[in-house]
N, C-alpha and C positions, 0 to 999 in steps of 0.2 A: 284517138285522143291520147294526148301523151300524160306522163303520171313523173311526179315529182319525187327526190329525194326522201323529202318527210314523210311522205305519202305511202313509200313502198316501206320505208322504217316502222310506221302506223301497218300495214298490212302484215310483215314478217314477226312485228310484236305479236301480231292476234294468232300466226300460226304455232307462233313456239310459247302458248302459254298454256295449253296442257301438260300433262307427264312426259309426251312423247316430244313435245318440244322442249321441257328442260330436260334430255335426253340429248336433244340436240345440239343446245347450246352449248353444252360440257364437252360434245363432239368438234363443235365449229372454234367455239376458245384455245380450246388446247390438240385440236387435231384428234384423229381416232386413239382413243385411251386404248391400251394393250395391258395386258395380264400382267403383274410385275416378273413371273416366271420368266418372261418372253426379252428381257431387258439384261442386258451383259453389263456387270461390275466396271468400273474403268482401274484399271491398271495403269498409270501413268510411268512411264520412265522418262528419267533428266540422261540429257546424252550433255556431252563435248562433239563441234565440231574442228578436226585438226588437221595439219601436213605437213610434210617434211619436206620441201623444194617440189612443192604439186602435189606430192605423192599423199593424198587426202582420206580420212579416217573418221565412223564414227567411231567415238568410244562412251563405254557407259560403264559406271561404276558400281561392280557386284560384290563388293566387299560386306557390306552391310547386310544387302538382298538379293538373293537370287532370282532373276527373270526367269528361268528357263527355256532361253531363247532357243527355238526349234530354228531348223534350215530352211522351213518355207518362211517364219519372219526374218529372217537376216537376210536370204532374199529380196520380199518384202521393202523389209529398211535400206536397203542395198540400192534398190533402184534407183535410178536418177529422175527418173519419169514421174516412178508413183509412189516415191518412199521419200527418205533422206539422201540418199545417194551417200556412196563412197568406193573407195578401191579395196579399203579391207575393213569390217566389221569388228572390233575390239570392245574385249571384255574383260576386267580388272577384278581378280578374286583376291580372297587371302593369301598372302606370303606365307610358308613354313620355312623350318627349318632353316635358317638364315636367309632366305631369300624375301625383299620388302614388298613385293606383290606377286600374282602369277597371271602375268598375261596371254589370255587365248587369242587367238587370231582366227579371222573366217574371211573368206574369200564371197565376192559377190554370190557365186551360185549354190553359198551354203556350205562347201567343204571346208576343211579345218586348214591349215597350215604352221608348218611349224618357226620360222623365220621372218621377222619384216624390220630392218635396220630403220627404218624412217616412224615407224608406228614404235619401235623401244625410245627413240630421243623423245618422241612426242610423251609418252608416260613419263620417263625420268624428268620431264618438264615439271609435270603436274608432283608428281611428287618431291619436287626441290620447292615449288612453291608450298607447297601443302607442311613440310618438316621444318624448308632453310637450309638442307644438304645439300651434299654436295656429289656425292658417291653411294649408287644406290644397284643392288642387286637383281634383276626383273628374269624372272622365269617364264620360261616356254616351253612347248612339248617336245619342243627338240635341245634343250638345256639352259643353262643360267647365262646370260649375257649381261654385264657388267657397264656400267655408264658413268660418268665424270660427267659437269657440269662445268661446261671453262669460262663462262662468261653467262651474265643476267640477260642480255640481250639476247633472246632467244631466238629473233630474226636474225642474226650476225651466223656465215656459213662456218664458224668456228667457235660455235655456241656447246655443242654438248659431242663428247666422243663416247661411243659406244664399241668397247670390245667384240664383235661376232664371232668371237672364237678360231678352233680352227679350221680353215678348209681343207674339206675328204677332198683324195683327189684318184681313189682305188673304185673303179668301175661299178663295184657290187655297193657303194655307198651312196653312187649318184641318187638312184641304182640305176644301172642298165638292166635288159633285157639280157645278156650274152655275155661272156667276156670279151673287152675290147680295149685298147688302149685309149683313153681319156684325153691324150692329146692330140690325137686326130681322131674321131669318129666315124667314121663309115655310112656317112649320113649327108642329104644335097634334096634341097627344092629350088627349084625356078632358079634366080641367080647367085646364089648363095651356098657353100657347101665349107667340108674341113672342120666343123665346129667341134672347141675344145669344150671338156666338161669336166663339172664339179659339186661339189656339194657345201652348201653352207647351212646346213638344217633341211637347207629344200634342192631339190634337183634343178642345177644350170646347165645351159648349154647357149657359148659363145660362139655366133659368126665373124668372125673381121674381113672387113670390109675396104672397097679403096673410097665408096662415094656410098654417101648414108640414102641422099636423095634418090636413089635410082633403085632402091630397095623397099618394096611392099611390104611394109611392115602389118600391116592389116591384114593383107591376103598370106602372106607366108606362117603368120606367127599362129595359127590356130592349127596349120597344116602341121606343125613343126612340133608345136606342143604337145597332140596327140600321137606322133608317131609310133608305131610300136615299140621303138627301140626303147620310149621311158614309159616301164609299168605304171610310174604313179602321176605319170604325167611331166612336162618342165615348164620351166621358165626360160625363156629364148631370147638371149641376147643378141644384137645387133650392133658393132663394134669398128669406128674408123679411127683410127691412131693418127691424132695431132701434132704431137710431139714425143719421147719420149718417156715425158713426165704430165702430159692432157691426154685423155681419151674424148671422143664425141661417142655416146650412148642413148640407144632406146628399148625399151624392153617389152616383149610380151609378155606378161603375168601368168602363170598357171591361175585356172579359174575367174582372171578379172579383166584378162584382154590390155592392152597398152595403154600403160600411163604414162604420167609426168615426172616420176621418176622411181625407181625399185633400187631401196639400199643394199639388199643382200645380192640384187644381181651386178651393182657398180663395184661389190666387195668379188665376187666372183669374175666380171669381169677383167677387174688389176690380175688377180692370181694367175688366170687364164694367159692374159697378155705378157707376164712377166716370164710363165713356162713357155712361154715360144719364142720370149727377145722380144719381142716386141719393143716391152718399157724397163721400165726399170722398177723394184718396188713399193713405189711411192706414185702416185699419180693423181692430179686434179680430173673429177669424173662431171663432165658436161651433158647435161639432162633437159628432157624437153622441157622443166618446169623449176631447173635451179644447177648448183653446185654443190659437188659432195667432196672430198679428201679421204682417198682410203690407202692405206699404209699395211702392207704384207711381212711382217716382221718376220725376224727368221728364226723363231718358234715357231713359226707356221699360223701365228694367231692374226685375225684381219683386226685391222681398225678401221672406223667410221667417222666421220667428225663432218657437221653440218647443224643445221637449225631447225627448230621446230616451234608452230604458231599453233595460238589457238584461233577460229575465223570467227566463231559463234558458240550460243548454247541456244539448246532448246527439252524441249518435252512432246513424246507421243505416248499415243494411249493405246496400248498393243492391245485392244481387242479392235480394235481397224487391221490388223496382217493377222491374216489364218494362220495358227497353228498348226 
Protein backbone atom coordinates (compact mmCIF):
# COMPACT_ATOMS: atom_id res chain seq x y z
CA UNK A 1 0.00 0.00 0.00
CA UNK A 2 1.60 3.07 -0.83
CA UNK A 3 1.64 6.19 1.60
CA UNK A 4 1.37 9.79 0.43
CA UNK A 5 3.44 12.99 1.00
CA UNK A 6 0.99 14.41 3.88
CA UNK A 7 0.92 11.27 5.36
CA UNK A 8 4.57 10.58 5.83
CA UNK A 9 4.78 14.54 7.05
CA UNK A 10 1.74 13.59 9.60
CA UNK A 11 4.05 10.39 10.72
CA UNK A 12 7.61 12.24 10.91
CA UNK A 13 5.66 15.11 12.97
CA UNK A 14 4.69 12.30 15.59
CA UNK A 15 8.39 11.09 15.65
CA UNK A 16 10.02 14.33 16.34
CA UNK A 17 7.65 15.62 18.89
CA UNK A 18 9.35 14.49 21.85
CA UNK A 19 12.84 15.86 23.33
CA UNK A 20 14.63 13.71 21.26
CA UNK A 21 12.96 14.79 18.14
CA UNK A 22 13.49 18.47 18.81
CA UNK A 23 16.95 17.37 19.18
CA UNK A 24 16.62 16.33 15.86
CA UNK A 25 14.97 18.80 14.17
CA UNK A 26 17.79 21.35 15.28
CA UNK A 27 20.10 18.57 13.77
CA UNK A 28 18.20 18.26 10.38
CA UNK A 29 17.62 22.30 9.98
CA UNK A 30 20.81 23.35 10.40
CA UNK A 31 22.91 20.19 9.82
CA UNK A 32 24.98 18.52 12.80
CA UNK A 33 25.56 21.54 15.35
CA UNK A 34 29.33 21.47 16.37
CA UNK A 35 31.06 23.00 19.45
CA UNK A 36 31.72 26.74 18.59
CA UNK A 37 35.53 25.71 19.65
CA UNK A 38 35.52 23.42 16.67
CA UNK A 39 34.85 26.51 14.02
CA UNK A 40 37.84 28.62 12.42
CA UNK A 41 37.48 32.60 12.51
CA UNK A 42 37.34 33.76 8.74
CA UNK A 43 40.28 35.78 7.93
CA UNK A 44 39.33 37.34 4.59
CA UNK A 45 42.06 38.91 2.39
CA UNK A 46 41.38 41.37 -0.89
CA UNK A 47 44.03 40.42 -3.56
CA UNK A 48 44.63 42.27 -7.07
CA UNK A 49 44.84 40.16 -9.90
CA UNK A 50 47.72 41.48 -12.30
CA UNK A 51 50.47 41.08 -15.43
CA UNK A 52 52.94 42.53 -17.21
CA UNK A 53 52.82 40.89 -20.99
CA UNK A 54 51.53 37.50 -19.31
CA UNK A 55 53.75 37.50 -16.84
CA UNK A 56 50.69 37.32 -14.10
CA UNK A 57 50.65 38.25 -10.19
CA UNK A 58 48.65 37.93 -7.08
CA UNK A 59 49.20 40.70 -5.10
CA UNK A 60 47.73 41.78 -1.70
CA UNK A 61 48.04 44.73 0.18
CA UNK A 62 49.89 44.40 3.68
CA UNK A 63 50.40 47.88 4.48
CA UNK A 64 47.71 48.30 6.70
CA UNK A 65 47.81 44.30 7.86
CA UNK A 66 49.73 41.90 8.07
CA UNK A 67 48.55 38.30 6.87
CA UNK A 68 51.46 36.28 7.76
CA UNK A 69 51.45 34.54 4.86
CA UNK A 70 53.35 31.14 5.41
CA UNK A 71 54.96 29.07 2.28
CA UNK A 72 52.43 26.30 2.51
CA UNK A 73 49.59 29.41 1.66
CA UNK A 74 51.36 31.06 -1.05
CA UNK A 75 51.55 27.82 -2.36
CA UNK A 76 48.28 27.18 -1.73
CA UNK A 77 47.15 30.66 -3.37
CA UNK A 78 49.80 29.86 -5.96
CA UNK A 79 48.08 27.17 -7.63
CA UNK A 80 46.32 27.27 -10.66
CA UNK A 81 44.22 24.20 -9.78
CA UNK A 82 43.30 24.85 -6.40
CA UNK A 83 44.10 28.33 -5.29
CA UNK A 84 44.18 31.67 -7.33
CA UNK A 85 47.00 30.88 -9.53
CA UNK A 86 49.93 33.00 -10.39
CA UNK A 87 53.76 33.16 -11.39
CA UNK A 88 54.77 35.23 -8.36
CA UNK A 89 52.93 35.86 -5.23
CA UNK A 90 53.29 39.62 -4.06
CA UNK A 91 53.04 41.32 -1.05
CA UNK A 92 53.00 45.21 -0.47
CA UNK A 93 54.39 46.44 2.99
CA UNK A 94 55.48 49.75 4.46
CA UNK A 95 57.97 51.98 2.51
CA UNK A 96 60.87 53.41 4.91
CA UNK A 97 63.23 55.53 4.64
CA UNK A 98 62.47 57.08 1.22
CA UNK A 99 61.33 54.18 -0.30
CA UNK A 100 57.03 54.29 -1.13
CA UNK A 101 56.42 50.70 -0.59
CA UNK A 102 58.49 47.46 0.17
CA UNK A 103 57.60 44.74 -2.13
CA UNK A 104 58.27 41.02 -1.22
CA UNK A 105 58.19 38.61 -3.94
CA UNK A 106 57.39 34.64 -3.55
CA UNK A 107 57.74 32.29 -6.06
CA UNK A 108 54.89 29.43 -6.60
CA UNK A 109 56.63 26.94 -4.38
CA UNK A 110 56.84 29.24 -1.53
CA UNK A 111 60.52 30.57 -1.79
CA UNK A 112 61.25 34.30 -1.75
CA UNK A 113 62.85 36.12 -4.63
CA UNK A 114 64.62 39.06 -4.88
CA UNK A 115 63.80 40.50 -8.46
CA UNK A 116 60.54 40.63 -10.77
CA UNK A 117 60.62 43.75 -13.44
CA UNK A 118 57.00 43.03 -14.59
CA UNK A 119 55.42 42.45 -10.83
CA UNK A 120 57.58 46.38 -9.98
CA UNK A 121 55.31 48.17 -13.17
CA UNK A 122 52.44 46.30 -11.90
CA UNK A 123 52.77 48.11 -8.14
CA UNK A 124 54.00 51.42 -9.65
CA UNK A 125 50.58 50.99 -11.40
CA UNK A 126 48.74 50.85 -8.34
CA UNK A 127 50.47 53.29 -6.80
CA UNK A 128 50.26 56.17 -9.53
CA UNK A 129 46.63 55.50 -9.42
CA UNK A 130 46.30 55.39 -5.57
CA UNK A 131 48.67 59.16 -5.23
CA UNK A 132 48.53 60.77 -9.19
CA UNK A 133 52.49 60.17 -9.33
CA UNK A 134 54.32 59.82 -11.39
CA UNK A 135 57.92 58.53 -9.96
CA UNK A 136 57.87 56.14 -7.27
CA UNK A 137 60.49 54.24 -5.34
CA UNK A 138 59.68 50.33 -4.59
CA UNK A 139 62.00 48.21 -2.50
CA UNK A 140 62.94 44.64 -2.68
CA UNK A 141 65.40 42.29 -0.88
CA UNK A 142 67.60 42.70 -3.46
CA UNK A 143 67.44 46.69 -3.42
CA UNK A 144 65.34 49.92 -4.46
CA UNK A 145 64.28 49.82 -8.08
CA UNK A 146 62.94 53.04 -9.28
CA UNK A 147 59.74 53.43 -11.88
CA UNK A 148 58.51 56.35 -14.09
CA UNK A 149 55.05 56.43 -15.31
CA UNK A 150 55.17 57.54 -19.18
CA UNK A 151 51.80 57.26 -20.17
CA UNK A 152 48.00 56.45 -18.19
CA UNK A 153 47.42 53.81 -20.58
CA UNK A 154 48.66 51.21 -18.70
CA UNK A 155 48.18 48.53 -21.53
CA UNK A 156 50.34 50.56 -24.01
CA UNK A 157 54.07 48.57 -24.07
CA UNK A 158 55.48 52.09 -23.27
CA UNK A 159 53.45 52.74 -20.28
CA UNK A 160 55.75 52.59 -17.16
CA UNK A 161 59.78 52.26 -17.17
CA UNK A 162 61.36 50.72 -14.35
CA UNK A 163 65.07 51.11 -13.62
CA UNK A 164 66.45 47.27 -12.53
CA UNK A 165 69.62 48.74 -11.59
CA UNK A 166 72.69 47.29 -12.23
CA UNK A 167 73.61 44.02 -13.76
CA UNK A 168 76.49 41.72 -11.71
CA UNK A 169 78.18 40.27 -14.19
CA UNK A 170 81.38 38.72 -11.59
CA UNK A 171 80.76 34.99 -11.13
CA UNK A 172 80.46 34.88 -7.27
CA UNK A 173 77.43 37.43 -7.67
CA UNK A 174 75.38 35.27 -10.01
CA UNK A 175 76.56 33.26 -7.87
CA UNK A 176 78.23 30.23 -9.19
CA UNK A 177 79.36 27.40 -7.69
CA UNK A 178 83.36 27.87 -8.82
CA UNK A 179 84.98 30.36 -10.40
CA UNK A 180 84.26 30.67 -14.06
CA UNK A 181 84.04 33.19 -16.46
CA UNK A 182 80.39 34.55 -16.96
CA UNK A 183 80.65 34.72 -20.51
CA UNK A 184 80.90 31.31 -21.55
CA UNK A 185 79.89 28.77 -18.84
CA UNK A 186 80.91 25.44 -18.77
CA UNK A 187 77.60 24.15 -18.75
CA UNK A 188 75.39 21.96 -21.96
CA UNK A 189 71.93 19.96 -21.80
CA UNK A 190 70.33 18.05 -24.73
CA UNK A 191 70.64 20.76 -27.47
CA UNK A 192 71.77 23.79 -25.93
CA UNK A 193 75.04 24.82 -24.36
CA UNK A 194 77.65 28.24 -23.96
CA UNK A 195 75.24 29.95 -21.76
CA UNK A 196 76.20 33.55 -20.58
CA UNK A 197 75.42 34.57 -16.94
CA UNK A 198 74.35 37.28 -14.74
CA UNK A 199 72.74 38.69 -12.05
CA UNK A 200 70.01 41.18 -11.88
CA UNK A 201 68.99 40.64 -8.12
CA UNK A 202 68.40 36.90 -9.07
CA UNK A 203 70.73 34.38 -10.83
CA UNK A 204 70.51 34.14 -14.97
CA UNK A 205 71.67 32.07 -17.26
CA UNK A 206 71.33 32.76 -21.22
CA UNK A 207 71.22 30.16 -24.08
CA UNK A 208 71.27 31.59 -27.63
CA UNK A 209 69.91 29.86 -29.80
CA UNK A 210 69.55 29.51 -33.92
CA UNK A 211 65.65 28.04 -33.78
CA UNK A 212 63.56 28.74 -30.46
CA UNK A 213 61.11 25.93 -31.84
CA UNK A 214 63.53 23.00 -31.64
CA UNK A 215 64.37 23.65 -28.09
CA UNK A 216 62.41 21.92 -24.93
CA UNK A 217 61.82 24.32 -23.07
CA UNK A 218 59.98 22.22 -20.48
CA UNK A 219 62.31 19.40 -20.42
CA UNK A 220 65.65 21.30 -20.35
CA UNK A 221 64.56 24.32 -18.04
CA UNK A 222 64.08 22.32 -14.70
CA UNK A 223 67.22 20.25 -15.66
CA UNK A 224 69.21 23.58 -16.08
CA UNK A 225 67.74 25.40 -13.24
CA UNK A 226 68.96 22.95 -10.76
CA UNK A 227 72.34 22.31 -11.92
CA UNK A 228 74.91 22.25 -9.42
CA UNK A 229 76.75 24.97 -10.87
CA UNK A 230 73.86 27.58 -9.23
CA UNK A 231 73.77 27.14 -5.39
CA UNK A 232 70.68 29.13 -5.28
CA UNK A 233 69.39 27.94 -8.12
CA UNK A 234 68.63 30.07 -11.88
CA UNK A 235 66.53 31.50 -14.13
CA UNK A 236 67.25 29.97 -17.66
CA UNK A 237 67.06 31.74 -20.53
CA UNK A 238 66.31 30.76 -23.89
CA UNK A 239 67.52 33.30 -26.47
CA UNK A 240 67.19 33.55 -30.69
CA UNK A 241 68.53 36.83 -32.05
CA UNK A 242 66.04 38.51 -34.72
CA UNK A 243 67.77 41.28 -35.47
CA UNK A 244 70.29 43.24 -33.95
CA UNK A 245 68.08 45.46 -32.05
CA UNK A 246 64.72 42.23 -31.46
CA UNK A 247 65.39 39.33 -29.36
CA UNK A 248 62.83 36.22 -29.60
CA UNK A 249 62.66 35.09 -25.70
CA UNK A 250 61.36 32.29 -23.26
CA UNK A 251 62.32 31.88 -19.81
CA UNK A 252 62.27 29.15 -17.25
CA UNK A 253 61.57 30.78 -13.78
CA UNK A 254 63.61 29.84 -10.74
CA UNK A 255 60.66 28.21 -8.56
CA UNK A 256 57.74 28.91 -11.07
CA UNK A 257 58.57 26.89 -14.32
CA UNK A 258 57.91 28.96 -17.72
CA UNK A 259 55.94 31.76 -18.37
CA UNK A 260 54.56 34.41 -20.47
CA UNK A 261 57.00 36.55 -19.89
CA UNK A 262 60.17 37.18 -16.98
CA UNK A 263 61.24 41.16 -16.96
CA UNK A 264 64.41 40.62 -15.10
CA UNK A 265 65.41 37.75 -17.51
CA UNK A 266 64.55 40.07 -20.92
CA UNK A 267 66.87 42.77 -18.73
CA UNK A 268 69.57 39.94 -18.42
CA UNK A 269 69.08 38.74 -21.46
CA UNK A 270 69.96 42.38 -23.62
CA UNK A 271 73.20 42.51 -21.17
CA UNK A 272 74.02 38.98 -22.03
CA UNK A 273 73.56 39.44 -25.85
CA UNK A 274 75.22 42.83 -25.97
CA UNK A 275 78.56 40.96 -24.07
CA UNK A 276 78.95 38.63 -26.91
CA UNK A 277 77.88 41.16 -30.05
CA UNK A 278 75.27 39.78 -30.43
CA UNK A 279 72.96 43.20 -30.28
CA UNK A 280 73.46 46.25 -29.65
CA UNK A 281 72.32 47.94 -26.17
CA UNK A 282 69.04 48.69 -26.75
CA UNK A 283 66.64 45.91 -27.97
CA UNK A 284 62.77 45.08 -28.49
CA UNK A 285 62.37 41.72 -26.14
CA UNK A 286 59.63 39.35 -27.70
CA UNK A 287 57.86 37.24 -25.13
CA UNK A 288 55.47 34.38 -25.18
CA UNK A 289 52.80 36.64 -23.71
CA UNK A 290 53.82 40.30 -24.96
CA UNK A 291 56.65 43.07 -25.59
CA UNK A 292 59.23 44.47 -23.44
CA UNK A 293 62.12 47.44 -24.32
CA UNK A 294 64.99 47.04 -22.30
CA UNK A 295 68.04 49.53 -22.64
CA UNK A 296 71.59 48.72 -21.12
CA UNK A 297 73.04 52.10 -20.46
CA UNK A 298 76.50 52.42 -20.03
CA UNK A 299 76.49 52.92 -16.25
CA UNK A 300 75.88 49.54 -16.43
CA UNK A 301 72.03 50.22 -15.13
CA UNK A 302 69.06 48.21 -17.13
CA UNK A 303 65.96 49.68 -18.19
CA UNK A 304 62.58 48.19 -18.57
CA UNK A 305 59.76 49.87 -20.15
CA UNK A 306 56.43 47.96 -20.85
CA UNK A 307 52.74 47.73 -19.45
CA UNK A 308 51.11 46.60 -16.75
CA UNK A 309 47.00 45.45 -16.23
CA UNK A 310 45.01 44.89 -13.64
CA UNK A 311 42.59 41.47 -14.84
CA UNK A 312 40.47 41.31 -11.55
CA UNK A 313 39.95 41.64 -7.87
CA UNK A 314 38.90 39.29 -5.53
CA UNK A 315 38.78 38.01 -1.78
CA UNK A 316 39.82 34.49 -0.06
CA UNK A 317 39.54 33.47 3.35
CA UNK A 318 42.94 32.00 4.38
CA UNK A 319 41.59 29.48 6.74
CA UNK A 320 40.72 27.18 3.38
CA UNK A 321 45.17 26.97 2.81
CA UNK A 322 46.99 25.50 5.70
CA UNK A 323 49.44 27.23 7.43
Amino acid sequence: MGISILQCGIVLGGMLSGAAGKGLVRAWRGFAPRAVGQYKLSMRADFLKMHGAGNDFVVVDERARSFGFSPAQVRGLSDRRLGVGCDQFITLEPGTDGADVFMRIRNPDGSESGACGNATRCVARLLAEESGGSRFVIRTIAGDLRAEILSRNFGSDEAIRVDMGPAWLGWERVPLARPMDTLHLDLAAGNVGDPVACSMGNPHATFFVDDMDAVDVTHLGPVLETDALFPERANIGFAQILAPDAIRLRVWERGAGLTLACGSGACATLVNAARRGLTGRRAVMVLDGGVLTIEWREDGHVLMTGPAALAWRGSVDLADYAA
